[in-house]
C-alpha positions in Angstrom: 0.0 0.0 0.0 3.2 2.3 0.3 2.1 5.8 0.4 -1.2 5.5 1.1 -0.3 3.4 4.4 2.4 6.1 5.5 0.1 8.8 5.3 -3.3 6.9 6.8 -0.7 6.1 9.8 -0.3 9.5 10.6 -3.5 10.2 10.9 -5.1 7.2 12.4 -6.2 6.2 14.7 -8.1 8.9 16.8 -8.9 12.6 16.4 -6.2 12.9 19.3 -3.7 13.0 16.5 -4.8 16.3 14.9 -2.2 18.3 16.7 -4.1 21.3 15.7 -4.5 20.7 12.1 -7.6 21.7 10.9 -9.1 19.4 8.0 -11.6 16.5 7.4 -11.9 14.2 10.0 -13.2 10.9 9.2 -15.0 7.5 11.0 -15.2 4.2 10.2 -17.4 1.8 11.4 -17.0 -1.8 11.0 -20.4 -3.3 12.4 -22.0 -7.0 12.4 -23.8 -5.8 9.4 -22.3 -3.4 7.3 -19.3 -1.0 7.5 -19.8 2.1 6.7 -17.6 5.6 6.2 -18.2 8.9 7.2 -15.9 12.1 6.8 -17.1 15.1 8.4 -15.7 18.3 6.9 -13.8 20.3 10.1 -14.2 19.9 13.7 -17.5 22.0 14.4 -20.7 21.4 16.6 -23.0 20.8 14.0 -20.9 18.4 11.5 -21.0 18.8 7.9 -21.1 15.2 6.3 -18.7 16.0 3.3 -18.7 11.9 2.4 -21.0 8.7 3.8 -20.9 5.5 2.4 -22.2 2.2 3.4 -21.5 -1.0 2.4 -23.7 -3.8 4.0 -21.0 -6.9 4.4 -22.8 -9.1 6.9 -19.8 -9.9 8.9 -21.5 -10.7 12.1 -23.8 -13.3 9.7 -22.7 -16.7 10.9 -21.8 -15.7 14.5 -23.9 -17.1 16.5 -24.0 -20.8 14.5 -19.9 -20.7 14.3 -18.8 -18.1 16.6 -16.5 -16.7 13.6 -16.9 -14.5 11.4 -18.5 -15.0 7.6 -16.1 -16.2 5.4 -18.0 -14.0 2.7 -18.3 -11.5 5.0 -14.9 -11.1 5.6 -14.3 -10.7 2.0 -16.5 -8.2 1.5 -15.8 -6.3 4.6 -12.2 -6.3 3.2 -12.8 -5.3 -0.1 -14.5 -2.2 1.3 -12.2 -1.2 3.7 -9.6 -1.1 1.0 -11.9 1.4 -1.0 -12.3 3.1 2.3 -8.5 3.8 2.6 -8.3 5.0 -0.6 -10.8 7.4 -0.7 -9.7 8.6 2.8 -6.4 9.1 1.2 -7.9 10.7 -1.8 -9.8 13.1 0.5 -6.8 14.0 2.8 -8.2 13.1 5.9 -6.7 14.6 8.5 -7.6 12.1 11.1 -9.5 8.9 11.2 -11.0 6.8 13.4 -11.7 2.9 12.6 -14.0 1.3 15.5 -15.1 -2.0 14.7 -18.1 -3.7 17.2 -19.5 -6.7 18.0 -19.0 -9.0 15.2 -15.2 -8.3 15.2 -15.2 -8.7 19.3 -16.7 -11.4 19.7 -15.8 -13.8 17.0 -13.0 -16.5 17.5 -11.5 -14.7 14.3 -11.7 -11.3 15.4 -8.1 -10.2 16.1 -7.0 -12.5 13.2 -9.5 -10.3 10.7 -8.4 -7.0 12.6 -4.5 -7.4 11.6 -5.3 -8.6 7.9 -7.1 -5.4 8.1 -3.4 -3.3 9.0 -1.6 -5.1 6.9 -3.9 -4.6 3.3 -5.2 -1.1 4.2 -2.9 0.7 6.6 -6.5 0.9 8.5 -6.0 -0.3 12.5 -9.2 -1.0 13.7 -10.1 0.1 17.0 -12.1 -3.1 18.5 -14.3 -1.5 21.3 -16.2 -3.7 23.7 -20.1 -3.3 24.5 -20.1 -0.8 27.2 -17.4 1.6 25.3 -19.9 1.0 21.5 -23.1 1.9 24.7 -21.4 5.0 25.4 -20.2 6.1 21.9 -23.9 6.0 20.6 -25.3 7.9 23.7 -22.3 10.7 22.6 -24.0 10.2 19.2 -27.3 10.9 20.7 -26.1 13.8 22.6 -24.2 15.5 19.3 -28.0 15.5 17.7 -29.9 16.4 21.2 -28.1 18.0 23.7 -31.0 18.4 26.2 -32.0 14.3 25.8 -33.1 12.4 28.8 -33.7 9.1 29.1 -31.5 6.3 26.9 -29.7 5.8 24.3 -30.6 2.4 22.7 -28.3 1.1 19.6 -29.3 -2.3 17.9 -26.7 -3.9 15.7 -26.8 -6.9 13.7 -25.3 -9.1 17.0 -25.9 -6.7 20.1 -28.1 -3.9 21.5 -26.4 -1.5 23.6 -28.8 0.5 26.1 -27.2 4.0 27.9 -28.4 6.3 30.0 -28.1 9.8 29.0 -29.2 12.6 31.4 -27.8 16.8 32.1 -25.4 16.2 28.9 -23.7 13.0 30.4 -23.6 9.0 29.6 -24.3 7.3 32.7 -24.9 3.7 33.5 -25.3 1.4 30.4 -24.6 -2.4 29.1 -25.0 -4.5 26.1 -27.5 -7.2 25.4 -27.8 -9.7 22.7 -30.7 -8.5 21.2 -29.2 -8.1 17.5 -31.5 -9.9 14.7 -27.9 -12.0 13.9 -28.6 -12.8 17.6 -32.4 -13.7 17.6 -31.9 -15.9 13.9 -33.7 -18.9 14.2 -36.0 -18.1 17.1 -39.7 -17.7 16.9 -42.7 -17.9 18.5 -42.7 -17.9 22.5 -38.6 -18.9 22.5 -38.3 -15.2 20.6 -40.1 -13.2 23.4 -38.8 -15.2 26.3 -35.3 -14.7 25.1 -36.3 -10.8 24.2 -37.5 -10.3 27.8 -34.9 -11.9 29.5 -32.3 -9.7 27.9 -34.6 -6.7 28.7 -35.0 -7.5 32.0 -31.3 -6.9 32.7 -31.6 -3.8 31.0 -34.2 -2.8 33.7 -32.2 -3.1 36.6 -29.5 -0.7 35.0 -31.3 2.3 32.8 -34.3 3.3 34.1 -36.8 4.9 31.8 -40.3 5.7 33.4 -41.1 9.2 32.2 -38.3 9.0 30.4 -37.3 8.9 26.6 -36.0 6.3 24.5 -33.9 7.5 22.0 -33.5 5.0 19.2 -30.1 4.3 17.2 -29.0 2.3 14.0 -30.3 1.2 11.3 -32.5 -1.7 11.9 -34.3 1.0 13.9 -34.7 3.8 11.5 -36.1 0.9 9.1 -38.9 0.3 11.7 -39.2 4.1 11.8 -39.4 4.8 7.8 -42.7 1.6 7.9 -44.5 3.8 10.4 -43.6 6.7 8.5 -44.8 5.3 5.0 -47.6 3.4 6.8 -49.6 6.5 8.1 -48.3 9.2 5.7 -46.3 11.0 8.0 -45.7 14.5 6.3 -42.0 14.3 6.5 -39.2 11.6 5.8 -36.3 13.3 8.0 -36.0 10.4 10.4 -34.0 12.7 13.0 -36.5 14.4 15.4 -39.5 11.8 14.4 -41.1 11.1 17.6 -44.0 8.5 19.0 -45.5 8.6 22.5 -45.3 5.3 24.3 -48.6 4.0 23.1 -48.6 4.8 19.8 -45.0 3.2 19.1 -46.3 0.0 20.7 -49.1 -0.1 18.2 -46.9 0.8 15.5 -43.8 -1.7 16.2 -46.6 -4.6 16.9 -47.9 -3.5 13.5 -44.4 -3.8 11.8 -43.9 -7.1 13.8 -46.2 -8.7 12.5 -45.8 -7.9 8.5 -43.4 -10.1 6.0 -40.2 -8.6 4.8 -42.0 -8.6 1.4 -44.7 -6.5 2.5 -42.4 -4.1 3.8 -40.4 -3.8 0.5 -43.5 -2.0 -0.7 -43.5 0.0 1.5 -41.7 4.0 0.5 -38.1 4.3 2.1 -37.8 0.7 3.7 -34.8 -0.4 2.4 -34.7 -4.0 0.8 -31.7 -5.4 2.6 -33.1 -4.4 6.0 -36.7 -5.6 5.3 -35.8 -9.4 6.3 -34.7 -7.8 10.0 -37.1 -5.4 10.4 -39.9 -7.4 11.6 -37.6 -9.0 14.5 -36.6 -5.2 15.0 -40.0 -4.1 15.5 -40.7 -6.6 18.0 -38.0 -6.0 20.2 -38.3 -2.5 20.5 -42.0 -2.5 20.9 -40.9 -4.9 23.7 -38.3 -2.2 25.2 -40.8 0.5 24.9 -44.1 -1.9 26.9 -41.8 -3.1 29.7 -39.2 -0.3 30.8 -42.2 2.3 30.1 -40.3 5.7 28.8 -43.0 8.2 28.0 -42.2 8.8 23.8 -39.9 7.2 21.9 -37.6 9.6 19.4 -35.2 8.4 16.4 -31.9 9.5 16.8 -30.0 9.9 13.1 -26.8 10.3 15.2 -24.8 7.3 16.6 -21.9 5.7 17.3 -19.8 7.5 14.5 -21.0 10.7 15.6 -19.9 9.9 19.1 -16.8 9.4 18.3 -16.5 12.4 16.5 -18.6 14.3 19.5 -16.2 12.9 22.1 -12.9 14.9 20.5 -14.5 18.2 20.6 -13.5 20.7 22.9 -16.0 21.4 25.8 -16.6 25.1 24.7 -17.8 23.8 21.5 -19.7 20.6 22.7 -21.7 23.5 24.7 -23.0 25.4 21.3 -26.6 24.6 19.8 -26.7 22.4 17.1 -29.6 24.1 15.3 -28.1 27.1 16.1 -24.5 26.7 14.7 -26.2 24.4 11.2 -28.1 28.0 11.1 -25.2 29.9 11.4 -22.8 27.6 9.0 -25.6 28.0 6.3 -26.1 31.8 6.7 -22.1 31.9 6.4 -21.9 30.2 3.0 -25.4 31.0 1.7 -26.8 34.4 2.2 -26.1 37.5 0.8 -25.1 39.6 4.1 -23.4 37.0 6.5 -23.9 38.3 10.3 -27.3 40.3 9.6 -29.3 37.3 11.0 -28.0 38.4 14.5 -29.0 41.8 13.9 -32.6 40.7 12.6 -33.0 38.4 15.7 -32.2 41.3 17.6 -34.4 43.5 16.2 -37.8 41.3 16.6 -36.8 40.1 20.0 -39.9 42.6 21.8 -41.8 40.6 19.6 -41.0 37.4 21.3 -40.7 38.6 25.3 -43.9 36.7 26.3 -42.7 33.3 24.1 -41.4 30.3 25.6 -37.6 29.5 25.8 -38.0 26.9 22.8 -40.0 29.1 20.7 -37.3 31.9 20.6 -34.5 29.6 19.8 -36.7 28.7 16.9 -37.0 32.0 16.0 -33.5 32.9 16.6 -32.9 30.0 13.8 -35.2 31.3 11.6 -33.5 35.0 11.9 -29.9 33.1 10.9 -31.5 31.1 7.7 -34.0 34.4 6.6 -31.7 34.8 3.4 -29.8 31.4 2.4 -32.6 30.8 -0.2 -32.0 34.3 -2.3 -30.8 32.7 -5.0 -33.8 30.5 -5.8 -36.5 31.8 -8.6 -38.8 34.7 -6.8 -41.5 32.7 -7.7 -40.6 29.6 -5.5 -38.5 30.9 -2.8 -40.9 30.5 -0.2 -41.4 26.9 -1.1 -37.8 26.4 -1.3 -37.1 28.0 2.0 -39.8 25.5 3.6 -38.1 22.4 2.4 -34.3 23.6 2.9 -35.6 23.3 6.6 -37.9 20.1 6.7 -35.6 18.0 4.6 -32.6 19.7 6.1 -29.6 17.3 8.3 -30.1 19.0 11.0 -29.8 18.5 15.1 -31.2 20.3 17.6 -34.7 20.4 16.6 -37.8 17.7 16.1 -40.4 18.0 13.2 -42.6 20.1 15.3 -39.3 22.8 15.3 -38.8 21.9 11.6 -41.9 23.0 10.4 -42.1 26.1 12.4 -39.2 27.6 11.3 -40.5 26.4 7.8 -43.4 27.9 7.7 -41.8 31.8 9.6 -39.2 31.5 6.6 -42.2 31.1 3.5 -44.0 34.0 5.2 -40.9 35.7 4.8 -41.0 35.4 1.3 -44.8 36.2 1.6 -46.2 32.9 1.1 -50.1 33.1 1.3 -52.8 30.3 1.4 -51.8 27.7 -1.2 -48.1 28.8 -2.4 -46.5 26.3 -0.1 -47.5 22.5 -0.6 -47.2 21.7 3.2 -50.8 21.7 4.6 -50.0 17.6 6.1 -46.6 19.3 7.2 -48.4 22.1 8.9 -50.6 19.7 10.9 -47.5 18.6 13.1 -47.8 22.7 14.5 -50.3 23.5 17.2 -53.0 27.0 16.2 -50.3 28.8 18.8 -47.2 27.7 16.9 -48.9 28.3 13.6 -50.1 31.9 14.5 -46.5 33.0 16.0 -44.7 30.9 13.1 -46.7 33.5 10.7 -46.2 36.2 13.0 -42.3 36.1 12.6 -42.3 35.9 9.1 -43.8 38.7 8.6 -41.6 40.5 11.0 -38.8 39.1 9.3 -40.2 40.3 5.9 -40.8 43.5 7.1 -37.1 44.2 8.6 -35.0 42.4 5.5 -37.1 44.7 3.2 -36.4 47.9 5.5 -32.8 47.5 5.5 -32.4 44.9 2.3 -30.9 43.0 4.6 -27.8 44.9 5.3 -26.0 45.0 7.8 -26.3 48.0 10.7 -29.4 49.3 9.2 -31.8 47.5 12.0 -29.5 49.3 14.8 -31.2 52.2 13.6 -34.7 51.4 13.4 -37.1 50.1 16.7 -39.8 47.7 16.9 -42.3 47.6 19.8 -44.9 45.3 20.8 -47.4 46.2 23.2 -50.9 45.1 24.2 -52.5 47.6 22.0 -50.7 48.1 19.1 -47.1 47.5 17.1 -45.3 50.5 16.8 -41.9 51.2 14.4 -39.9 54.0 15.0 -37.4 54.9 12.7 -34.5 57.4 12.9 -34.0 60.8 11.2 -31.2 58.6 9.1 -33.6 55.8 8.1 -36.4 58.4 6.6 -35.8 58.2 3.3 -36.2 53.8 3.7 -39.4 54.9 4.7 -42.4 54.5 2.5 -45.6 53.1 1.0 -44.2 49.5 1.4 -42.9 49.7 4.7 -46.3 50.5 5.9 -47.7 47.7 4.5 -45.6 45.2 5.7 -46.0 47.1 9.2 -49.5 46.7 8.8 -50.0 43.0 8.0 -47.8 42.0 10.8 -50.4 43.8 13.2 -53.3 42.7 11.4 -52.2 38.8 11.9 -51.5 40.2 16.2 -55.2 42.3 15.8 -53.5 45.4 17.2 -53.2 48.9 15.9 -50.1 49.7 14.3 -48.1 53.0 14.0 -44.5 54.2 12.5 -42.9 57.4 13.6 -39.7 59.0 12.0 
């Protein structure tokens, strides 16, 4: 491998290496089922995915009938771990991480399979036991909600790891053998004796009553995309979706009891998890009736976002997700970079009496109000709606997602019918809805004032009070006065019912 291996050695096998470079940082992820790479561009709080590829190898397949690895497994994994070093090499990784799980642990020829690995790719595989993949994927969880409590619950092809995640922290947490490899060739009562045996551990070490179960990995999401496609669920952005206890139940008793083929048919289920997903569904409707959490919410982020969380620094690990994706995207997208600080600013008296969540919402929408400029007048406010719902985002559930949607279309003026999202709009209470509108057209009316340049708003006062909305402006904004500015003055009252005034 020559060169390649030189330079993949100085940069694996942890982040630790970086020694201050700044640069893509990549992950890879040797599971029981398929191996995946990811390379995030920079070190930053909200990752940018510059690269993800998956591969699905089926390592783990034979495990539990030999206890080794598949022979064609191993083969394939190989193969792909080769194109992995190349393309890290091609990509100039500045650091990489290769963890490998539970197949690679477990099975007689693990260590055996983890030194061919060195040898052909230069890769060194980092072979991390179940409580170290529990924690990683409760990191994961915490990179894409930093307020989560409850647990993190990761099912691979051979293991489930469960964690408990509470004030920003992993706490207690263990692995169970609750992998479909695991559960192959069980059925019937044998399946959900063996199911709540292995949950019955997890009892006595995370609990979850009142709680939330945050659920990891892909076997997971596949249960998540069925009830998604089975009930029409407005959007397909798995991160955020969210079921209270009851209705996931239902819903992974529903999936439980379908054939992979049926599921095929189904939009977004993937064909090579289909055959698992049933077995999936079954134990986490299991998880979600015994240890009783209160809602259960897909995480997007896992085990390779943990290990990228873990290296950040602690200042940075502190930042908002949503907030930071906002601020990354106004950066590179709008017109005036830094105005979206002044425009949250400036319709903050709007907001005084809003809760905590809300504002942070808002203070999102302030940071995107321009990134979709470019688009064709005619569809900006339907473009500005999806670059949020279909966005890879943290921070923020579908709830969030659409509110922040539907503030950025009124922005662009979006009336009855221009935006397509009525079944997206459902997921927003009449209160969300009504201050969603209400920012837009606060945002409208201060980007047209000042054309979104920077300073102008500094000049210019907006106050909310129980009877009316008044904007004063200052002797150096008269001439930005006119016609217009009324109007959009105007229309934001009219959606409050107050009076409105403007003084210069």
């Amino acid at each position: 491998m020559g060169d390649q291996a030189s330079f993949l050695e100085a940069a694996a096998p942890s982040f630790a290496r970086l020694d201050g470079r700044e640069g893509r940082v990549a992950v890879v992820d040797v599971g029981s089922n398929s191996v995946r790479l990811v390379v995030f561009e920079g070190v930053d709080r909200a990752p940018a995915y510059f690269f993800n590829e998956k591969a699905s190898c089926g390592l783990g397949a034979e495990l539990a009938r030999t206890g080794r690895l598949s022979v064609a497994g191993r083969k394939a994994a190989l193969k792909t771990l080769c194109r992995f070093a190349a393309l890290a090499d091609r990509m100039r990784v500045v650091a990489l991480d290769a963890v490998a799980t539970a197949a690679v642990r477990e099975a007689e020829d693990g260590p055996e399979f983890r030194d061919l690995v060195e040898r052909e790719t230069g890769l060194r595989l980092r072979v991390i036991d179940g409580d170290e993949e529990a924690r990683l994927s409760a990191l994961g969880v915490l990179l894409g909600e930093p307020t989560a409590d409850g647990a993190a619950a990761d099912m691979g092809g051979a293991s489930m790891e469960l964690a408990d995640i509470s004030a920003a922290k992993v706490g207690p947490r263990l692995t169970l053998s609750l992998g479909p490899q695991r559960l192959a060739g069980l059925e019937g009562a044998a399946l959900r004796q063996r199911i709540d045996a292995e949950i019955d551990r997890a009892a006595m070490v995370v609990p979850l009553a009142g709680r939330t179960l945050y659920a990891v990995g892909g076997a997971w999401r596949s249960v998540a995309k069925a009830q998604m496609a089975r009930v029409g669920h407005p959007l397909r952005v798995l991160h955020g979706y969210r079921l209270e206890a009851d209705a996931a139940i239902e819903a992974c008793g529903w999936i439980a009891a379908q054939t992979p083929e049926a599921l095929k048919a189904l939009p977004g289920v993937s064909s090579n998890r289909a055959a698992a997903t049933p077995t999936a569904a079954l134990v986490l409707g299991r998880l979600v009736e015994r240890l009783k959490p209160v809602a259960l919410a897909i995480s997007a982020f896992g085990l390779r976002e943990g290990a990228y969380y873990e290296r950040l620094p602690e200042s940075v690990r502190r930042r908002d997700p949503l907030i930071e994706a906002a601020r990354r995207l106004e950066q590179t997208q709008a017109r005036f970079p830094g105005f979206g600080d002044e425009l949250a600013n400036w319709v903050a008296p709007l907001l005084d009496a809003w809760p905590v969540e809300d504002r942070r919402l808002a203070r999102a929408a302030c940071l995107l109000n321009d990134v979709n400029w470019r688009a064709h007048p005619d569809y900006r406010a339907a473009s500005c709606f999806e670059t949020v719902t279909r966005a890879n985002l943290g921070g923020v559930d579908h709830a969030g997602r659409v509110f922040i949607g539907l503030a950025l279309a009124q922005r662009y003026g979006a009336g009855p019918g221009s935006v397509d999202a009525e079944a997206a709009l459902a997921l927003l209470d009449r209160t969300g809805a009504v201050r969603a509108r209400a920012l837009g057209r606060a945002l409208r009316l201060g980007a047209m004032l000042s054309a979104s340049t920077p300073g102008s708003l500094s000049e210019a006062r907006l106050v909310v009070s129980a009877r009316e909305v008044r904007l004063t402006l200052a002797p150096s904004l008269a001439s930005l006065s006119g016609e217009l500015v009324e109007r959009r003055l105007g229309a934001l009252a009219d959606l409050l019912g107050l009076e409105c005034s403007l003084e210069v």
